[in-house]
N, C-alpha and C positions, 0 to 999 in steps of 0.2 A: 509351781516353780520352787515355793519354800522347800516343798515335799522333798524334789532332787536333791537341792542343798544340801537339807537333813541326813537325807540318803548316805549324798558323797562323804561329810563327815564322821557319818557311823561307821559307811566302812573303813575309813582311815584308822577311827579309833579302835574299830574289829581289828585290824591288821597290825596295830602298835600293839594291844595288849598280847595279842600271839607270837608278835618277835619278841616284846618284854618276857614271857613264858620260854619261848626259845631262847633267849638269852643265858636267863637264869637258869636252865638248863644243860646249855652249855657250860657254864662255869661248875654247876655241878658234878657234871660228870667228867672234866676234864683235871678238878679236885680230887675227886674217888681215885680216877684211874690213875694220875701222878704219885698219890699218894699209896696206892698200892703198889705200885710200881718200884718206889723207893722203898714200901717195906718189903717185897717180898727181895729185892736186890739186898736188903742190907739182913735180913734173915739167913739169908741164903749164903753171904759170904761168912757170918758169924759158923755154920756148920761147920767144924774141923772134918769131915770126908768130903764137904767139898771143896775145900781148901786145900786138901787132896788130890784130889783131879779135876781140875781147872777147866776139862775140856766138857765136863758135865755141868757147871755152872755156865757156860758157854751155849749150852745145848737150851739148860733150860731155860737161859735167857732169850735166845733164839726163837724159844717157841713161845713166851710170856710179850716179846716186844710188838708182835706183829699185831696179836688184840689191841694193844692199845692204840700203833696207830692208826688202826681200824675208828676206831672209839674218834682218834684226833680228826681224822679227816671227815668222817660223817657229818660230825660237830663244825666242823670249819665249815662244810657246804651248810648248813643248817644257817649257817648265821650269813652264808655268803647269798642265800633264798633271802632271808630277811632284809638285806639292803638291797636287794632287786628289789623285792617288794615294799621295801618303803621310797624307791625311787618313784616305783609306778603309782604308789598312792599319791605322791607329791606331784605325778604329770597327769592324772587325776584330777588331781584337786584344782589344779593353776588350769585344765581345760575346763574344768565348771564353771571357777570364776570368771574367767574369761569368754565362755557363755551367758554367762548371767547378765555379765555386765553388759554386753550384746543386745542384750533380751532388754534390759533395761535404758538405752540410748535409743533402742526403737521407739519402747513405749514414751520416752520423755520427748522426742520426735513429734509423735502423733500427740501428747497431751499439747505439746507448744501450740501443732498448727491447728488440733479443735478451739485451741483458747484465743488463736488469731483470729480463727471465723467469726467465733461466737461476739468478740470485740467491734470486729465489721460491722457484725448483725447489731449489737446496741449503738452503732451511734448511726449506721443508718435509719434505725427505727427513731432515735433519739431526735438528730437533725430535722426532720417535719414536724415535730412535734414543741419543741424549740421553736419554731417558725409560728406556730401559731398562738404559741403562751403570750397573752398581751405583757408588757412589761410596764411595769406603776416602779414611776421615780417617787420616792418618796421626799421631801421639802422638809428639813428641822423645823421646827415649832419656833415660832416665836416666845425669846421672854418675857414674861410677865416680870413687870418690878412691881413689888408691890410694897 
């Protein structure tokens, strides 16, 4: 039973340090590709030919924005996987406990009623036994004055 316990923990903590890694992941890469994004935007307007024709910065903007929100939406479902998956660990985890505890109101169940029988069992052994102890009142002693 501990063993499960153990179990279900681990893989909770398996699954946090993987969203924690996809996290930081995300934010890596959504770092990189903003920040490339704004250089190559602000590169590109500094060029005096393309300052020029407008419709070429246009172009190659066109073709530069689409990777990134390639990059943004991946990253969005990556993190949008990682709170599925930390909900399912938390509905997980609260059915283990709630197994366990199960597992464990049985067994206090059954310890109650062996410790009722067993209670029975000594005092019906006890009562005859009782019955036959002779009983000696014992009389204080007289003082002595002396």
């Amino acid at each position: 039973m501990e063993q499960k316990w153990n179990a279900a923990f681990d893989l909770v903590r398996m699954q946090q340090a993987i969203g924690m890694r996809r996290l930081v992941r995300f934010g890596v890469i959504m770092g990189v590709a903003l920040a490339g994004q704004i250089l190559v935007t602000l590169s590109l307007g500094t060029v005096p030919w393309i300052q020029q024709h407008v419709v070429a910065l246009v172009f190659i903007e066109l073709v530069w924005w689409p990777p990134f929100f390639c990059i943004l939406y991946f990253s969005f479902t990556g993190v949008v996987k990682l709170v599925r998956l930390a909900l399912r660990s938390q509905e997980l985890l609260e059915k283990q406990f709630a197994q366990l505890s199960y597992e464990f109101e049985n067994r206090l169940a059954i310890y109650e009623q062996r410790l009722q029988e067993k209670e029975r069992q000594v005092k019906r052994l006890s009562r005859p036994m009782q019955e036959k102890m002779p009983i000696v009142h014992l009389e204080p002693l007289p003082r002595s004055e002396h």
